[in-house]
C-alpha positions as CSV (number, residue, x, y, z in Angstrom):
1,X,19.9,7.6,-14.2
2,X,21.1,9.8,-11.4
3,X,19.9,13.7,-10.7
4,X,23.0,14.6,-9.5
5,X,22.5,13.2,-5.6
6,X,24.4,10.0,-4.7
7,X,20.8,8.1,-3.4
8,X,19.0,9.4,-5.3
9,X,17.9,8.8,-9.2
10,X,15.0,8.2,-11.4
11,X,14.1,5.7,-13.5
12,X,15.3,5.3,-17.0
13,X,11.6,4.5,-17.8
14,X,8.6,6.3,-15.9
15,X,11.1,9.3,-14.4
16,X,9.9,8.3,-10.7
17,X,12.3,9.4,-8.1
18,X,13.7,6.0,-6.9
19,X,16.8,5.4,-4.1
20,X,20.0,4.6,-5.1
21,X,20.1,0.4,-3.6
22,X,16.8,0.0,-5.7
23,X,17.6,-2.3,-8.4
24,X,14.2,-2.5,-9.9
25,X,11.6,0.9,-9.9
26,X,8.5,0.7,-7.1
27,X,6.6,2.3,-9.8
28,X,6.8,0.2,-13.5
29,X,9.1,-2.2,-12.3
30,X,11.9,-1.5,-14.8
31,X,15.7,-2.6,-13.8
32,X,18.0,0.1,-12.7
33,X,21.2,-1.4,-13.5
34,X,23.6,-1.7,-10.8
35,X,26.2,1.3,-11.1
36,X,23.9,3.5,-8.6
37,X,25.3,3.6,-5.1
38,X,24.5,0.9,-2.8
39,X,24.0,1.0,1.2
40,X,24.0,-1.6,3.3
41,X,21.1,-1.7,5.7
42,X,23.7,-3.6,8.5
43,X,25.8,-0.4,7.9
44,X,23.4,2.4,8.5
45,X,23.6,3.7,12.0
46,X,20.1,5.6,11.5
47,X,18.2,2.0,10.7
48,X,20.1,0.7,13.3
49,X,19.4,3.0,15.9
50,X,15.6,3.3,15.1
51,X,15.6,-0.7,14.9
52,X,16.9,-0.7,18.7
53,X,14.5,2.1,19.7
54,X,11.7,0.3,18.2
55,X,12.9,-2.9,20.0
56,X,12.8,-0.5,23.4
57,X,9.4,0.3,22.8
58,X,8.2,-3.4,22.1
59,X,9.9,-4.8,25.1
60,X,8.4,-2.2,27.9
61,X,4.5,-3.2,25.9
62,X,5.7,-6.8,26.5
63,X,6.7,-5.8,30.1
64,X,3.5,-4.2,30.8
65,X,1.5,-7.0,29.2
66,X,3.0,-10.0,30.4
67,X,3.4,-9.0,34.0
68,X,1.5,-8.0,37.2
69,X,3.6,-5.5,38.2
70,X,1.8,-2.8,36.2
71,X,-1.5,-3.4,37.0
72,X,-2.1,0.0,38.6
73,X,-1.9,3.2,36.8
74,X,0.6,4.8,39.7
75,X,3.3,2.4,38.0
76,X,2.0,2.6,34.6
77,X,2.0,6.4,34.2
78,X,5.8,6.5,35.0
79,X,6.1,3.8,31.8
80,X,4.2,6.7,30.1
81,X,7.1,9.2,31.2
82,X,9.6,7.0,30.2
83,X,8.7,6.0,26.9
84,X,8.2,9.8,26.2
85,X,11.3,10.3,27.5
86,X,13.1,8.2,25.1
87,X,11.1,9.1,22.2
88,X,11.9,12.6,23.0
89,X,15.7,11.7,23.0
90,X,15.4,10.4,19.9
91,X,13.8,13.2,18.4
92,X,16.8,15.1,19.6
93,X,19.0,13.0,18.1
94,X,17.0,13.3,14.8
95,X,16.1,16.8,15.0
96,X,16.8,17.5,11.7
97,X,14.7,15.5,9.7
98,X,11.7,15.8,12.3
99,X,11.7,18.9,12.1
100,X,10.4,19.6,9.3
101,X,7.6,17.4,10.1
102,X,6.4,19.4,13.4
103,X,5.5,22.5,10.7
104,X,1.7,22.4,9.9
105,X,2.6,22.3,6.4
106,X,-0.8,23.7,4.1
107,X,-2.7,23.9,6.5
108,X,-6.7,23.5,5.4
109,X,-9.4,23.7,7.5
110,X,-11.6,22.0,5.6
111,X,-9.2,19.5,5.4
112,X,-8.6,19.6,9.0
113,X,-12.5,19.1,9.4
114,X,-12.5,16.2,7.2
115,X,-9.9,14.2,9.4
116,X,-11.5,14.6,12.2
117,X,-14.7,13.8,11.0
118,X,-13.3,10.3,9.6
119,X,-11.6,9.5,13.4
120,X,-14.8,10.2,14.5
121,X,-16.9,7.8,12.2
122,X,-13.6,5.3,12.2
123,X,-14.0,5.2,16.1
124,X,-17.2,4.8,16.3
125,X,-17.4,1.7,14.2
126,X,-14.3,0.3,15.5
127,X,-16.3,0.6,19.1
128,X,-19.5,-1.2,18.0
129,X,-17.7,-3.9,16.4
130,X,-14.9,-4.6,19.4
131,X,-17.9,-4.4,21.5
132,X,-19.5,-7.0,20.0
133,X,-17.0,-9.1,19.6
134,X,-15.5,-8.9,23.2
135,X,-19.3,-9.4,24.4
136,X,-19.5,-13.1,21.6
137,X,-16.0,-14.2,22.1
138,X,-15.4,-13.8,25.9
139,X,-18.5,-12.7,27.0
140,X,-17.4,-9.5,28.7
141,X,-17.2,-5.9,28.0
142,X,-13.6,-4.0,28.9
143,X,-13.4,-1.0,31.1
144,X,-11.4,1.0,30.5
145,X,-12.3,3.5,33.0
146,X,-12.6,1.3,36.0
147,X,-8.5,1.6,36.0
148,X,-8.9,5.6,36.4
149,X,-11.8,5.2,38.9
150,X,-9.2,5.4,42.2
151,X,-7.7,8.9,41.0
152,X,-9.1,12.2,41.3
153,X,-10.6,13.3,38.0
154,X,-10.5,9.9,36.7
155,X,-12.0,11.0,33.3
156,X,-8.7,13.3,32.8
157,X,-6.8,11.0,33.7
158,X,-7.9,8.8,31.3
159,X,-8.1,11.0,28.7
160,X,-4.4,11.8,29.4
161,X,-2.9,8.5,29.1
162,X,-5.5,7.0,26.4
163,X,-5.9,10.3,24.4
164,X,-3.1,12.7,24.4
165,X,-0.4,10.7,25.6
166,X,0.0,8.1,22.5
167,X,-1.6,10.9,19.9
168,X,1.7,12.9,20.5
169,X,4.5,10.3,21.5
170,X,3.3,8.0,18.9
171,X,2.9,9.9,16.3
172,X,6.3,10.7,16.6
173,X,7.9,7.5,17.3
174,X,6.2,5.6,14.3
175,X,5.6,8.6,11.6
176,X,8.5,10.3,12.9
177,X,11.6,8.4,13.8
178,X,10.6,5.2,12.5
179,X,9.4,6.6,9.1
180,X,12.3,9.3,8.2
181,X,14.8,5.6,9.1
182,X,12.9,3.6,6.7
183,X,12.6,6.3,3.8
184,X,16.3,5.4,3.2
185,X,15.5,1.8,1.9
186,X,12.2,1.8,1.2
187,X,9.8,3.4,-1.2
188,X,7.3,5.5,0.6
189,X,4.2,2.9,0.0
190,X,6.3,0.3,1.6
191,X,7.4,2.8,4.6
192,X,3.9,3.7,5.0
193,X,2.8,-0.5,5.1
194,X,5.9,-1.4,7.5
195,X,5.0,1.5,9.8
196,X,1.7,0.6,10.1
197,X,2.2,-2.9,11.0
198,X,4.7,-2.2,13.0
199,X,2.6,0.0,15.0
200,X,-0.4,-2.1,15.3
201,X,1.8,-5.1,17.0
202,X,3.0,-2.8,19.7
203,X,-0.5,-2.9,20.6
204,X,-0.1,-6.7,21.4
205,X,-3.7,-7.2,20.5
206,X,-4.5,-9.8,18.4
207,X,-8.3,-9.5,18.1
208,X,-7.2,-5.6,17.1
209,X,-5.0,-6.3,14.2
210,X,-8.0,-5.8,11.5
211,X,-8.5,-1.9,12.9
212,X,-5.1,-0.6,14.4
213,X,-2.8,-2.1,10.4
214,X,-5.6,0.0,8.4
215,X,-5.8,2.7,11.2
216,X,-1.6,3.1,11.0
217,X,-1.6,2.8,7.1
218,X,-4.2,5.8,7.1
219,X,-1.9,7.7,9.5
220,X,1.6,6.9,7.6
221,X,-0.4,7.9,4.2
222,X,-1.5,11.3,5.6
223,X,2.3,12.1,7.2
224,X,3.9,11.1,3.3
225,X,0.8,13.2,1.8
226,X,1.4,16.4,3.9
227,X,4.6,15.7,5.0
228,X,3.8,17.1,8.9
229,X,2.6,14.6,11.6
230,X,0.1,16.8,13.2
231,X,-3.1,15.9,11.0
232,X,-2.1,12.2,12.1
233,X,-1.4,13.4,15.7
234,X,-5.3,15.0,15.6
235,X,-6.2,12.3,13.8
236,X,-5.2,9.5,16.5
237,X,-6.0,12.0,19.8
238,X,-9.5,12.0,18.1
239,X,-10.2,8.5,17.7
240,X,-8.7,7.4,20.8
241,X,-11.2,10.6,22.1
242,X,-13.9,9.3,21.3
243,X,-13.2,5.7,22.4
244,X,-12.6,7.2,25.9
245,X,-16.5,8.5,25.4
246,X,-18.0,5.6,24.5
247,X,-16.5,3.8,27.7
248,X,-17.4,7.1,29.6
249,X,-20.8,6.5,28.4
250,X,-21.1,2.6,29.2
251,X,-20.1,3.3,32.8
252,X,-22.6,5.9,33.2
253,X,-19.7,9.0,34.0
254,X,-19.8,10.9,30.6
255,X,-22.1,13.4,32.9
């Protein structure tokens, strides 16, 4: 069943392109037979590497979640710079097979248009309904903005840390690093789910898990679809956008 590559093969049934350590196709579900290559996942220094810098990134969230010490945004912007930092090192380390990915590969306006458009709508919803639900279940409303209010330009500042900061780093930590790792085990459907949940407990939001799993599924499909991260990357700096807004709005500073 191979093509001539020592990972990878297709199925002796349906022809889909599967890995070489699949022993059964993601797409019929036919056996592959065992005389493909296998690879260890504890032997991989790639999954290894991304499993620590995922485990980097979880532990500062848990740092800044769980303790006082960050509660001002003087401290928390050099967390920002950090975690970029790291990302960023990573990317080096990777730069191969990201880049590829930083190309804005078919580019479509009308496409381009269209995702926008849906992280406007997504937002939107996602707004009214944490709203609501933040107003029922603790009776309160979260501020974003009253963090920023200290700074000069608060609104920037905002937009900066909520907005283009994670539309960027994140993209390329979870659709970037963390995807390309996983591709070598898992079928892209998988990859795409893994990412996604992955990224949504980072968050450490509980209440937000029914928005940010579909929100990071919808990202990983459009990085496998297009094979670039920058629709996602538009995508996310345009919903987070427009969640900035809305709290602009409720706190009476969007003017």
């Amino acid at each position: 069943m191979s093509n001539g590559s020592i990972n990878i093969y297709q199925c002796d049934e349906c022809w889909t392109t599967v890995k070489g350590h699949h022993r059964f196709c993601h797409n019929c579900g036919a056996f592959q037979g065992f005389d493909a290559p296998r690879t260890s996942i504890f032997s991989n220094t790639n999954i290894q590497s991304s499993f620590f810098f995922y485990i980097i990134y979880l532990f500062i969230c848990l740092l800044v979640q769980f303790t006082d010490w960050f509660g001002s945004y003087d401290r928390l912007f050099w967390v920002e710079i950090v975690m970029a930092a790291i990302t960023l090192l990573y990317v080096k380390i990777n730069w191969q097979s990201i880049k590829p990915l930083l190309r804005f590969n078919n580019f479509n306006f009308t496409r381009l248009t269209g995702a926008i458009s849906l992280a406007i709508i997504f937002s939107a919803i996602v707004n009214i309904i944490v709203t609501k639900m933040n107003l029922s279940f603790f009776g309160t409303e979260i501020s974003f903005y009253s963090t920023y209010k200290i700074y000069k330009m608060p609104a920037l500042v905002m937009l900066y840390s909520i907005a283009v900061n994670p539309a960027i780093f994140e993209e390329l930590a979870f659709r970037g690093i963390i995807y390309n790792s996983l591709s070598v085990f898992l079928n892209e459907r998988l990859v795409i789910l893994v990412t996604g949940i992955a990224f949504a407990a980072i968050h450490l939001s509980f209440l937000s898990l029914f928005w940010l799993i579909p929100f990071g599924i919808l990202l990983g499909a459009m990085r496998k679809t297009y094979n670039t991260i920058w629709y996602g990357v538009i995508l996310h700096f345009t919903f987070n956008l427009v969640a900035c807004l809305f709290d602009l709005y409720k706190e009476g500073a969007l003017w």
